[in-house]
N, C-alpha and C positions, 0 to 999 in steps of 0.2 A: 504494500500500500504506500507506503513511503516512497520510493521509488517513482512509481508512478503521479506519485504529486511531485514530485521536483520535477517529472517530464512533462505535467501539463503547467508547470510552469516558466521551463526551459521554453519551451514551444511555446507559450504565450510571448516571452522578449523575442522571437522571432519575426515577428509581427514587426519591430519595428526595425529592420534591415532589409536590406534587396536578396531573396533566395533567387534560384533557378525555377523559370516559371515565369516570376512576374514581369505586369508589365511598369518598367521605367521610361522615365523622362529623359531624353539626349538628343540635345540641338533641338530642342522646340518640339520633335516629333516622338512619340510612342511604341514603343522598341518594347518583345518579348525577350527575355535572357532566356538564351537557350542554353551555355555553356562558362564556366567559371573556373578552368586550372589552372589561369594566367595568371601568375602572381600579379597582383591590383588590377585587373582587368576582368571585363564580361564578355561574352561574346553576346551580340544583340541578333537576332534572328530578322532579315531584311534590309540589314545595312550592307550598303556598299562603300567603304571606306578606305579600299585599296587593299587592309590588312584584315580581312574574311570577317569584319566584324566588328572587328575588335576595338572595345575602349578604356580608358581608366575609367576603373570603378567609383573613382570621385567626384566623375563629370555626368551618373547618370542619378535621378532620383525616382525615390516609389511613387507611381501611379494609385494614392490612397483611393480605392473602390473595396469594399466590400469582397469581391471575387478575389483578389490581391492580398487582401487579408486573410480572409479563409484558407486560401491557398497557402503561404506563409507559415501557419499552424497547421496543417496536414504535412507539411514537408519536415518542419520541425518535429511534430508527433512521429510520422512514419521513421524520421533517421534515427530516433534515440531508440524507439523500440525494437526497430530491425536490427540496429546495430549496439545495441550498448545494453537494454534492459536486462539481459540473462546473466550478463557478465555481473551488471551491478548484484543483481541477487545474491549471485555466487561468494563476490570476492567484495563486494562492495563498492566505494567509489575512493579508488586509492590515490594519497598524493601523485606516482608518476604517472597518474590520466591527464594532468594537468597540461599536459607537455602535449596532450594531443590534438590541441586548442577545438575541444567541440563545448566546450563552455560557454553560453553568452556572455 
């Protein structure tokens, strides 16, 4: 139970960052993130920019709608449960997790 309320509340500060999915603001026009390994960078789905996409992550902002939020919170609910819940049960949530920056 515990657990699961740090991840609905991990996944609620999700809500206010750009995940993959939503749609951001860049250069006046409305850009889905399709893609994010670039260190500070997004890839925006429909830009042509020369470089497939791609922008700093600083220069794009959240499209606050509803659907962008919701979404946001299912991306952050899906990743901690897929990926991290069973561990935490097990072993808990130990100091060197810290290092694997999925912390808000």
């Amino acid at each position: 139970m515990k657990y699961r309320l740090i991840i609905l509340w991990w996944s609620f500060l999700w809500i206010f960052r750009v995940n993959l999915g939503d749609v951001v603001l860049y250069a006046g026009k409305e850009y889905t993130v399709c893609n994010g390994v670039r260190c500070d960078s997004w890839r925006l789905d429909g830009l042509e920019n020369g470089d497939s996409g791609w922008v700093r992550r600083s220069e794009c902002r959240k499209v606050w709608t509803l659907k962008n939020v919701a979404g946001s919170f299912r991306s952050g609910y899906g990743f901690y449960m897929a990926n991290w819940f069973d561990i935490w049960k097990r072993e808990g949530i130990k100091p060197w997790m810290r290092g694997c920056n999925i912390f808000p």
